[in-house]
C-alpha positions in Angstrom: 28.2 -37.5 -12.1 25.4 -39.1 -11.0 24.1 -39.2 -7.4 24.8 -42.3 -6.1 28.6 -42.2 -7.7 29.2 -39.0 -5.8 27.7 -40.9 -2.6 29.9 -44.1 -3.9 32.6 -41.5 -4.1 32.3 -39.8 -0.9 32.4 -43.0 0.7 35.4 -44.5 -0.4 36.8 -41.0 0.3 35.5 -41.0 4.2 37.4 -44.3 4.1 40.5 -43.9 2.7 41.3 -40.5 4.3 44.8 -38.4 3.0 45.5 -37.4 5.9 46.4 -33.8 6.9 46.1 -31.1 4.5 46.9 -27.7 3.7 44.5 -25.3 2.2 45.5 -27.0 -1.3 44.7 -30.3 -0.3 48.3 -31.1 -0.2 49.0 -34.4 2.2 51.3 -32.6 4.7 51.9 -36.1 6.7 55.7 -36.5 4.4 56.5 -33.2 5.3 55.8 -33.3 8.8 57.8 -37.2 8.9 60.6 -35.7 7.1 60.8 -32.4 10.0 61.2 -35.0 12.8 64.4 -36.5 11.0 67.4 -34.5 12.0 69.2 -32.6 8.8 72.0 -35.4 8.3 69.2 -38.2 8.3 67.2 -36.1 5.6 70.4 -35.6 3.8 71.0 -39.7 3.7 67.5 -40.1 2.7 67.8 -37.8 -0.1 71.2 -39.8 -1.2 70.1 -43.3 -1.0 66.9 -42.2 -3.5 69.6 -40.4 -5.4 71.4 -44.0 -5.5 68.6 -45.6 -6.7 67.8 -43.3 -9.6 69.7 -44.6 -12.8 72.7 -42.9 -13.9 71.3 -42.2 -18.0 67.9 -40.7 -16.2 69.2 -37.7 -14.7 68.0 -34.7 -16.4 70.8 -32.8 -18.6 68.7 -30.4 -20.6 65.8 -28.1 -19.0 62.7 -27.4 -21.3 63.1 -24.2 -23.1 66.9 -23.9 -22.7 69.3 -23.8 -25.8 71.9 -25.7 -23.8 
């Protein structure tokens, strides 16, 4: 990569932070959003993307499984 793409880079970067991260870089701003909702507002989260997911897409067969 040439110099001024990793500046390029780097800027965009310093602009667009993610936000906090764990030592994997993973974003930990959903988790710590989810932990503020109480256990029954997590749970109706969890069913209203279940809702909207469509009925033929749910997974039936696991890679690797002879079921």
């Amino acid at each position: 990569m040439e110099t001024n793409s990793q500046e390029q880079v780097l800027a965009w970067l310093a602009a667009h932070p993610y936000g906090d991260q764990d030592e994997n870089g993973v974003d930990l701003s959903l988790l710590k959003e989810n932990l503020k909702l109480t256990p029954r507002e997590r749970l109706a989260k969890l069913q209203h993307v279940l809702m909207t997911i469509p009925r033929g897409a749910h997974v039936t067969h696991r890679p690797g499984s002879n079921s």
